[in-house]
C-alpha positions as CSV (number, residue, x, y, z in Angstrom):
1,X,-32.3,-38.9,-51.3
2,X,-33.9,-35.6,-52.4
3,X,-36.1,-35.9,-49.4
4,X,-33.6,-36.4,-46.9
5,X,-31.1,-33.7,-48.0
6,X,-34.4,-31.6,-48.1
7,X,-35.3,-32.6,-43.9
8,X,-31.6,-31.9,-43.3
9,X,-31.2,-28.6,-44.4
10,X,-34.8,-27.8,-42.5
11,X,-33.1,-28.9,-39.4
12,X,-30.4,-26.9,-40.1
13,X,-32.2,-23.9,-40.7
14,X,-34.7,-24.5,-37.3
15,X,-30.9,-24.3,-35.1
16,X,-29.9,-21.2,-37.3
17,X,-33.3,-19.5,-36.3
18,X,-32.0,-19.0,-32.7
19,X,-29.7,-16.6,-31.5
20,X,-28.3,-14.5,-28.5
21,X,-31.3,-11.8,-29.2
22,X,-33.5,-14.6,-29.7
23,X,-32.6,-17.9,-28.0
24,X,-35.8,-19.8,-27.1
25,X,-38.6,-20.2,-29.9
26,X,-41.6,-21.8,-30.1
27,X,-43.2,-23.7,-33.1
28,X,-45.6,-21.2,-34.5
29,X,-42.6,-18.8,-34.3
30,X,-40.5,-21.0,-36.5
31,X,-43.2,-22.1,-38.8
32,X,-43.9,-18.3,-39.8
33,X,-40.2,-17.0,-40.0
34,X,-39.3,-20.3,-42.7
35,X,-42.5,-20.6,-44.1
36,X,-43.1,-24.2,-43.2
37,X,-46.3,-25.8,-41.4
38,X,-45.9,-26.4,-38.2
39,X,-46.4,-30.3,-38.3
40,X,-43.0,-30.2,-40.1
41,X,-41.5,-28.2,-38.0
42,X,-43.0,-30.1,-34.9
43,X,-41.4,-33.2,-36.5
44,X,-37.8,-32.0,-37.3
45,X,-37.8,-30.6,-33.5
46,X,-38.7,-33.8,-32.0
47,X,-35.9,-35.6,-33.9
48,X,-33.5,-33.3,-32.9
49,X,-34.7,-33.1,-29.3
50,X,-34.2,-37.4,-29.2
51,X,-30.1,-36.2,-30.0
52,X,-30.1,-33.5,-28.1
53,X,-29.7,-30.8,-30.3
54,X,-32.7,-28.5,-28.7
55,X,-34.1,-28.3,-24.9
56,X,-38.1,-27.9,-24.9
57,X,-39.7,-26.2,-21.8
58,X,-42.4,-28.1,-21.4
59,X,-44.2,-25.2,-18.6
60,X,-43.7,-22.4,-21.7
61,X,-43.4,-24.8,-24.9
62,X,-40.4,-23.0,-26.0
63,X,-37.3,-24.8,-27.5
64,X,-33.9,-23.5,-27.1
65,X,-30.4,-24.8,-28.4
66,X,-29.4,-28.2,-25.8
67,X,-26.1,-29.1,-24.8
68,X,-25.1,-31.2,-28.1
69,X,-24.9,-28.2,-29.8
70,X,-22.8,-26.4,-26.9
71,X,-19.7,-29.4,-26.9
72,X,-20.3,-28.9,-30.8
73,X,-19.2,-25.3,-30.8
74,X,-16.3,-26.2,-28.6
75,X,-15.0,-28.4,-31.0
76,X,-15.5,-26.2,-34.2
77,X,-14.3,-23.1,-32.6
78,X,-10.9,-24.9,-31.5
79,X,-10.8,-25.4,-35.7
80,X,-12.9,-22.4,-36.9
81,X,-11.8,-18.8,-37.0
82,X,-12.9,-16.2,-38.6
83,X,-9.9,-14.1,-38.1
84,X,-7.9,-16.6,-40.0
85,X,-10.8,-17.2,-42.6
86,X,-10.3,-13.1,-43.0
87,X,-6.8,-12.5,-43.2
88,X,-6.4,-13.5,-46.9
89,X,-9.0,-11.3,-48.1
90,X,-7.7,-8.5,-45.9
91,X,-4.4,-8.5,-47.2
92,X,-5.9,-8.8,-50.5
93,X,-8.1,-5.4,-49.5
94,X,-4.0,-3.8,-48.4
95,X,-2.7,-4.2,-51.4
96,X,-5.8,-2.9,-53.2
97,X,-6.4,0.0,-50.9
98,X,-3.3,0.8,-49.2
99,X,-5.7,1.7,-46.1
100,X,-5.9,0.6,-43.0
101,X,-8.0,-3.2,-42.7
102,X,-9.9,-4.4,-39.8
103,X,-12.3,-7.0,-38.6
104,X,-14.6,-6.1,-36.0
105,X,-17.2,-8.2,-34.1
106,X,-20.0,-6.4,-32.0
107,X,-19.9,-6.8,-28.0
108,X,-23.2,-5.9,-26.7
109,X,-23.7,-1.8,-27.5
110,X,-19.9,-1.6,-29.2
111,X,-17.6,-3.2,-32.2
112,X,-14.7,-4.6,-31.0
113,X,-11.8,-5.0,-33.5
114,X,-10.2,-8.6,-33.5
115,X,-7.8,-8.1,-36.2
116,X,-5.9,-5.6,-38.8
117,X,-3.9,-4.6,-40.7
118,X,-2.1,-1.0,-41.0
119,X,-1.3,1.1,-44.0
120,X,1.9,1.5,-45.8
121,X,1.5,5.0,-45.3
122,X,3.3,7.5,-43.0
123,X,0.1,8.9,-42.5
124,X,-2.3,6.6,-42.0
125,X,-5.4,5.8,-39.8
126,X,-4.0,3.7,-36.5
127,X,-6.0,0.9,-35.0
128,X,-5.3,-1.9,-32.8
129,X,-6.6,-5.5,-31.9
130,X,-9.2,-5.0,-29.0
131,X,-9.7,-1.4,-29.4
132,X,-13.8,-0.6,-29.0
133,X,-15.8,1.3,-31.5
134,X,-19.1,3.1,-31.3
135,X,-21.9,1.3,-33.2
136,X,-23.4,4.4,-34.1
137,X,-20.4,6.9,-35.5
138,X,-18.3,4.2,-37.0
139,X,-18.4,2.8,-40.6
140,X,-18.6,-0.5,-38.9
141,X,-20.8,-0.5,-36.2
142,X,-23.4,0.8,-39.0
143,X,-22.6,-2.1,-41.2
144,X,-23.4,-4.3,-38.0
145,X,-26.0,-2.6,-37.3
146,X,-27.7,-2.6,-40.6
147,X,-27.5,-6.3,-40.8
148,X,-29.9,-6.5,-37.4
149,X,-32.2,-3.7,-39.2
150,X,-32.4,-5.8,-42.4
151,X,-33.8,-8.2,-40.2
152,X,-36.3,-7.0,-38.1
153,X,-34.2,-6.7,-35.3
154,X,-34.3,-4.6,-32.1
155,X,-31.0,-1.9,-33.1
156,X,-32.2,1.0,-31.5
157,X,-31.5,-0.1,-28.1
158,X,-27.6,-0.6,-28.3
159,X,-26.8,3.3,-29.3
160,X,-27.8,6.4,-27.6
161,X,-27.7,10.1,-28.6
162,X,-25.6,12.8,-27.3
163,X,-27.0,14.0,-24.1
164,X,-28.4,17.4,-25.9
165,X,-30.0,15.4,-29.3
166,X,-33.4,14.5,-29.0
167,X,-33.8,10.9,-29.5
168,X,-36.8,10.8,-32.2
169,X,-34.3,13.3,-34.1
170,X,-31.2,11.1,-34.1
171,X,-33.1,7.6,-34.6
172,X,-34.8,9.2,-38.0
173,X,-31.6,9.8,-39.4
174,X,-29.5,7.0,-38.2
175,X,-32.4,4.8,-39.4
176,X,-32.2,6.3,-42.9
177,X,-28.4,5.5,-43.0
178,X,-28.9,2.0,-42.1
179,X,-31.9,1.8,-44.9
180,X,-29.2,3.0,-47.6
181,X,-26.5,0.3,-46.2
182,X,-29.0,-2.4,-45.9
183,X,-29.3,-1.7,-49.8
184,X,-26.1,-1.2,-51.3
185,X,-24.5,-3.7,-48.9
186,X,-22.0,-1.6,-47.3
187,X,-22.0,1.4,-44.6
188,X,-19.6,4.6,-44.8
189,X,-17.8,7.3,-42.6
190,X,-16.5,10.8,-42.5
191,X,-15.4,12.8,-39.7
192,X,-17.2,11.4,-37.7
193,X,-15.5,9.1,-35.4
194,X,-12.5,10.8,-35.8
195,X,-12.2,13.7,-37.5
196,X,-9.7,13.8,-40.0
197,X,-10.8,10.0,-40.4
198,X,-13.1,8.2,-43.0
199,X,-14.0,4.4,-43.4
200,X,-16.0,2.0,-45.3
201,X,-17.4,-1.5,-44.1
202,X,-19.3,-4.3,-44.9
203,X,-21.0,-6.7,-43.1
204,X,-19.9,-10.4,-42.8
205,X,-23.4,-12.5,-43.3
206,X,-24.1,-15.8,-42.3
207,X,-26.7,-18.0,-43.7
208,X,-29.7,-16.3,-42.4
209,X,-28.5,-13.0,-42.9
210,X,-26.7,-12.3,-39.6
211,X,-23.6,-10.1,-38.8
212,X,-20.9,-12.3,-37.3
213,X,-18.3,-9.4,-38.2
214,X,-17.4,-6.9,-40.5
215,X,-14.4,-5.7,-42.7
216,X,-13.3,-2.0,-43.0
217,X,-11.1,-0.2,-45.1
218,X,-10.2,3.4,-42.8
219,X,-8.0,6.1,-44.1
220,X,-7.3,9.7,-43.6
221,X,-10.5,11.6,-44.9
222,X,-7.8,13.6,-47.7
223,X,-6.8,10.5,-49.2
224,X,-9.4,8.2,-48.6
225,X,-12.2,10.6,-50.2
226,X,-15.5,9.4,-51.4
227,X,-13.6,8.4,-55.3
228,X,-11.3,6.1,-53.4
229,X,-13.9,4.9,-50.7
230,X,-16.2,4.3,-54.1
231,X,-13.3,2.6,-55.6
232,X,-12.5,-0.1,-53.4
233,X,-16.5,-0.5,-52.1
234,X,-17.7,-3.5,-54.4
235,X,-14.3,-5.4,-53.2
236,X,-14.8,-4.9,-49.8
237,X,-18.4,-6.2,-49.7
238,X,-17.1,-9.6,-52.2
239,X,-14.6,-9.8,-49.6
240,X,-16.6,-9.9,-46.7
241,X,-18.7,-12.3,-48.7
242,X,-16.0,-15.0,-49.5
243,X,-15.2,-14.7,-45.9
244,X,-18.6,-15.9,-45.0
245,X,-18.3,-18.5,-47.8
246,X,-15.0,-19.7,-46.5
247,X,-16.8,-20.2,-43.1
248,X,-19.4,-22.3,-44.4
249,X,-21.7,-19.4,-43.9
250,X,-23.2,-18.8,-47.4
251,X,-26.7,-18.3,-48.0
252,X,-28.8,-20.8,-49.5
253,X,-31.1,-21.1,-51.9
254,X,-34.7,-20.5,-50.7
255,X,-36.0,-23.4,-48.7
256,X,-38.2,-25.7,-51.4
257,X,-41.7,-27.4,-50.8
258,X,-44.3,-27.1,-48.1
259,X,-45.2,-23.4,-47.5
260,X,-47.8,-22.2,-44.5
């Protein structure tokens, strides 16, 4: 039994390995990123090549996802959403913060907001479903971003400076930013979007440490100061954390047994 759970959640982590930045692997690449030997990972990709599950070039020898997977994620996104797997724990952040809450999920160089909801307040920071962010200047396009910079991933290419900011200059400090939100688990804003406007976010993780979304708490800058943005910071990021649990998406334990 222990070895069979142990294959299974291999083969689960081998699919989870590719993605829209990555989506065709080969072996050796998988073997190094989960620490396994490449016989076993040779194996688990053969088994799941006989259902389907991947699609091996035989001219490159790269595997990508196959079609079983494709009417897979038809049927779970007809069931799945994480807008409704959010909404609880954003209306649990309203009541805490009496700010603005939103869900965005990145589209290619921006974060696009899917859901929210606005602040009792007369005065309050407005947002609407579909409204596009910059990943750079927001509180949530950094928390998406950090989450690709945790991993190794290629960030730099989806923002760009003002025209009259020297690129080495910019990327230094943005890449400092995403260093410190990478590390306390949650990015921040002030005036910079929109002055008179400041915001807090934090990633929503799946399993291997990807951003599928991100919550935000946004505010005018005089209410929603760095005490009340500090307030509110560790229930945002357990927020966006029971989101991912919600979804199925919590991390694991570290993969046991063979190592490389």
């Amino acid at each position: 039994m222990t070895s069979t759970h142990q294959s299974l959640q291999r083969a689960v982590a081998i699919l989870r390995e590719f993605s829209e930045q990555e989506p065709s692997l080969t072996v050796g690449e998988i073997s190094r990123r989960l620490r396994l030997h490449k016989s076993t990972v040779s194996r688990i990709l053969a088994t799941l090549l006989e259902d389907g599950m991947v699609w091996h070039n035989s001219m490159t020898g790269r595997y990508s996802l196959g079609m079983t997977v494709v009417e897979m994620a038809g049927v779970a996104l007809g069931q799945i959403d994480v807008r409704a797997a959010a909404m609880p724990h954003m209306e649990l952040l309203a009541a805490e913060s009496a700010e603005t809450i939103s869900l965005v999920v990145r589209r290619d160089r921006e974060a696009v907001t899917v859901a929210h909801l606005p602040s009792p307040h007369s005065i309050r920071h407005v947002h609407w479903i579909g409204r596009r962010l910059p990943l750079r200047t927001t509180a949530a396009g950094k928390a998406l971003l950090a989450a690709m910079y945790a991993r190794g991933q290629d960030w730099r290419s989806l923002v760009a400076p003002a025209e009259e900011e020297p690129r080495p200059s910019w990327e230094r400090a943005l890449e400092a930013d995403l260093t410190l939100v990478a590390k306390r688990g949650y990015a921040e804003e002030s005036d910079e979007f929109e002055i008179g406007t400041a915001a807090i976010a934090a990633p929503i993780l799946d399993r291997n440490g990807r951003a599928i979304a991100a919550l935000s708490i946004s505010g005018p800058t005089a209410r929603f100061d760095t005490r009340a943005r500090d307030a509110v910071a560790a229930l945002l990021i357990d927020s966006a954390d029971a989101v991912a649990t919600d979804l199925g998406m919590s991390r694991p334990t570290e993969l046991a047994g063979e190592r490389v």
